[in-house]
C-alpha positions in Angstrom: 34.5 120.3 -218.1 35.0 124.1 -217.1 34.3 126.7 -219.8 38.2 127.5 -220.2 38.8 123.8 -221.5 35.6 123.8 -223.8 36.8 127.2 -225.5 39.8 125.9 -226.1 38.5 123.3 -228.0 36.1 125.8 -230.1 38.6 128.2 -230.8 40.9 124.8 -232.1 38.2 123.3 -233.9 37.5 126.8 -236.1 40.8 127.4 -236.9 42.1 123.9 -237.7 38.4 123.9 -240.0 38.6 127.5 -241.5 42.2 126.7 -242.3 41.5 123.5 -244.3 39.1 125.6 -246.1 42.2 126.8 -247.9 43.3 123.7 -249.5 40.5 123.4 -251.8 42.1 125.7 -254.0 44.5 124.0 -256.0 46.6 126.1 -258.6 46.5 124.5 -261.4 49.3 122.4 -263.2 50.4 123.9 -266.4 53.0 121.8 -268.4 54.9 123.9 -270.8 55.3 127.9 -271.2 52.0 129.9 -271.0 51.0 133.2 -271.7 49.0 135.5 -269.7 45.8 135.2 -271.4 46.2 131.4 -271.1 47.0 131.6 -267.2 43.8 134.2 -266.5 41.8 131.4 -268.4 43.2 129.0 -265.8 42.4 131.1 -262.6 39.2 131.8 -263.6 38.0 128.2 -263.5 39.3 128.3 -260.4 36.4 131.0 -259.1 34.1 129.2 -258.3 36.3 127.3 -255.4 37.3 130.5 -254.6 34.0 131.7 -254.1 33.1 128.6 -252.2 35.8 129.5 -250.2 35.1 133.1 -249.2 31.1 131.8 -248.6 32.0 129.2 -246.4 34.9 131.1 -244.2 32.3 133.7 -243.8 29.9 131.3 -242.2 32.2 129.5 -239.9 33.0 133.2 -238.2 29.3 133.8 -237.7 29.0 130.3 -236.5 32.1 130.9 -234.0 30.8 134.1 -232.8 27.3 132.9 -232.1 28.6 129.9 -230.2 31.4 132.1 -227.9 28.0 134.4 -227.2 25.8 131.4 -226.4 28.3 129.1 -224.5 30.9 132.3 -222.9 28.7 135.0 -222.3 25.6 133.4 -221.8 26.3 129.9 -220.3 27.5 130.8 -216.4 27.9 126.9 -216.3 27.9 123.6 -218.4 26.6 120.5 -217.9 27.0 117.0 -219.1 23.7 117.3 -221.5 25.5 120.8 -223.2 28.6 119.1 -223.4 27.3 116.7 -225.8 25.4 119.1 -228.1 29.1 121.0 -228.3 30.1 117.9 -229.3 27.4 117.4 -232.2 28.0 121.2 -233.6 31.4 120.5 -233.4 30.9 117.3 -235.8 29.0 119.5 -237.9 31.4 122.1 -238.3 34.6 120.1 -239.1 32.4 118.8 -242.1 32.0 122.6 -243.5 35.4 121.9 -245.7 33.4 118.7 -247.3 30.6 120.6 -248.0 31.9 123.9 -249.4 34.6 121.8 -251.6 31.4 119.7 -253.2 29.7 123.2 -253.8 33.3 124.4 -255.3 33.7 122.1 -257.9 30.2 120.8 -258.7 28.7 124.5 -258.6 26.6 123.9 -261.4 24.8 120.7 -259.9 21.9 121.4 -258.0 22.8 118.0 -255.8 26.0 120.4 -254.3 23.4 122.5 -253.6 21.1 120.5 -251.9 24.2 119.1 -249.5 25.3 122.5 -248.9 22.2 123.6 -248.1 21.1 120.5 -245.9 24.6 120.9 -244.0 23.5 124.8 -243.0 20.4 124.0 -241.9 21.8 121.1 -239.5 24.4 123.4 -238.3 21.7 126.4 -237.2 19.3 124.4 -235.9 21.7 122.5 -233.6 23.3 125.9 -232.9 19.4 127.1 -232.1 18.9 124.0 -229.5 22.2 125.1 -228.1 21.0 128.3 -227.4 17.7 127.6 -225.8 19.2 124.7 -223.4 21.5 127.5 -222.6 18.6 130.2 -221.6 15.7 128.0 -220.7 17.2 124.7 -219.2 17.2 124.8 -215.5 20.6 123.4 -215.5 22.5 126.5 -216.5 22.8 129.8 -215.1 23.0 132.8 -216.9 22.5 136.3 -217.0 19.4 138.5 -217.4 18.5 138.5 -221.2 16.2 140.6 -222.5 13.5 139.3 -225.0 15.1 142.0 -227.5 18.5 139.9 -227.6 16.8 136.4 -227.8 14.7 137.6 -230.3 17.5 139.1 -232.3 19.8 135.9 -231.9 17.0 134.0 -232.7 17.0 135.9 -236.2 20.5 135.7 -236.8 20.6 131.7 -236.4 17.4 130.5 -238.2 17.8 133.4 -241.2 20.6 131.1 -242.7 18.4 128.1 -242.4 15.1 129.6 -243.6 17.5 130.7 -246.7 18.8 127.0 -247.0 15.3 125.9 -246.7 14.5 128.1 -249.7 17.5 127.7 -251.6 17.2 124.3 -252.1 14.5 123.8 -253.8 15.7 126.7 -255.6 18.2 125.1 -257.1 16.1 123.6 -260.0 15.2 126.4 -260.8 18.5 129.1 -260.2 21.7 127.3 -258.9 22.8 131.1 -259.3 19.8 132.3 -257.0 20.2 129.7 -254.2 24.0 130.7 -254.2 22.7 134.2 -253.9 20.4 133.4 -250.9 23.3 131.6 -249.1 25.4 135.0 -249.6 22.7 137.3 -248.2 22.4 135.2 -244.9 26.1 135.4 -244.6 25.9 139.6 -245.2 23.0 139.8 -242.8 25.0 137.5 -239.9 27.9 139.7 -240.6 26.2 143.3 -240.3 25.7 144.8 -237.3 22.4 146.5 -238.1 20.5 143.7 -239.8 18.3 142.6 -237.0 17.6 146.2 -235.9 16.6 146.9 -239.2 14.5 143.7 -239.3 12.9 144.8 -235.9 12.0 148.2 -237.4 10.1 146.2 -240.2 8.5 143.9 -238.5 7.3 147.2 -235.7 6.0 149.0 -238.3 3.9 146.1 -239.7 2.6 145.9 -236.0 4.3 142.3 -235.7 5.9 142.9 -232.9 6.3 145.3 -229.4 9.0 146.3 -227.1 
């Protein structure tokens, strides 16, 4: 498999998933006339789908740019062996619509929690094996990287996990703080100067050197 034919099945995987994401969001069937009072009642019970929604589309972009760094950019070839671990994150990213629909509608359980949580950390940490048979195996070529980018990917992969790792237990405590966790690895994925600002931290506490 060349890299053409395995980006085209990327690029159609992520659409096809982060369009289905959509269809969670049912409007609601209202027999009879209905005020508006009565019809903002009915949206808002539909937030929290809503907000499942905008959580989980967020992470599937991260989730697609990281992989067209690791596997386009980075990957000058691919083998047999990164073929197949495609094929597992790919598995795990077409469940993202389960998922993010159990966290919709059970929002207040801590168990849609838990399976939320559990399906982000499967996600990174197969998207962090990824990565590293990319740089390190002996199989694929690829460009010069400095330590500051693999550190700063590193970061960006395992900072959703670490929160999913927190959030979970979380959850019996704060369903509201676990769903808060989850939205501050998907700001920190999403901004540009997170990891430099995380560097600058962890220089000035003498934790790391360039």
């Amino acid at each position: 498999m060349n890299h053409a034919r395995l980006d085209q099945l990327s690029d159609g995987i992520f659409a096809i998933v982060m369009t289905v994401l959509v269809f969670q969001i049912e409007l609601p069937e209202i027999l009879g006339p209905i005020d508006n009072s009565d019809l903002w009642h009915e949206i808002e019970k539909l937030l929290p789908v809503f907000l499942s929604y905008i959580l989980s589309f967020a992470l599937l972009f991260t989730y697609w740019r990281a992989h067209h760094f690791f596997v386009t950019i980075y990957a000058k070839n691919i083998d047999s062996k990164l073929t197949n671990i495609n094929a597992l994150f790919f598995m795990l990213i077409s469940l993202v619509p389960f998922s993010a629909s159990i966290l919709g509608q059970y929002s207040r359980n801590e168990l849609s929690v838990i399976i939320f949580g559990v399906h982000i950390i499967l996600i990174g940490l197969t998207l962090y094996w990824m990565r590293r048979y990319v740089i390190f195996s002996p199989h694929i070529q690829n460009p010069e990287i400095s330590k500051r980018e693999i550190r700063g990917s590193t970061v960006r992969i395992l900072v959703p996990v670490i929160c999913a790792v927190i959030a979970i237990p979380l959850s019996f405590v704060s369903i509201k703080f676990s769903l808060t966790l989850f939205t501050l690895a998907v700001i920190f994925n999403l901004s540009s100067y997170s990891t430099r600002l995380f560097e600058s931290v962890l220089r000035k506490m003498n934790l790391i050197r360039d």
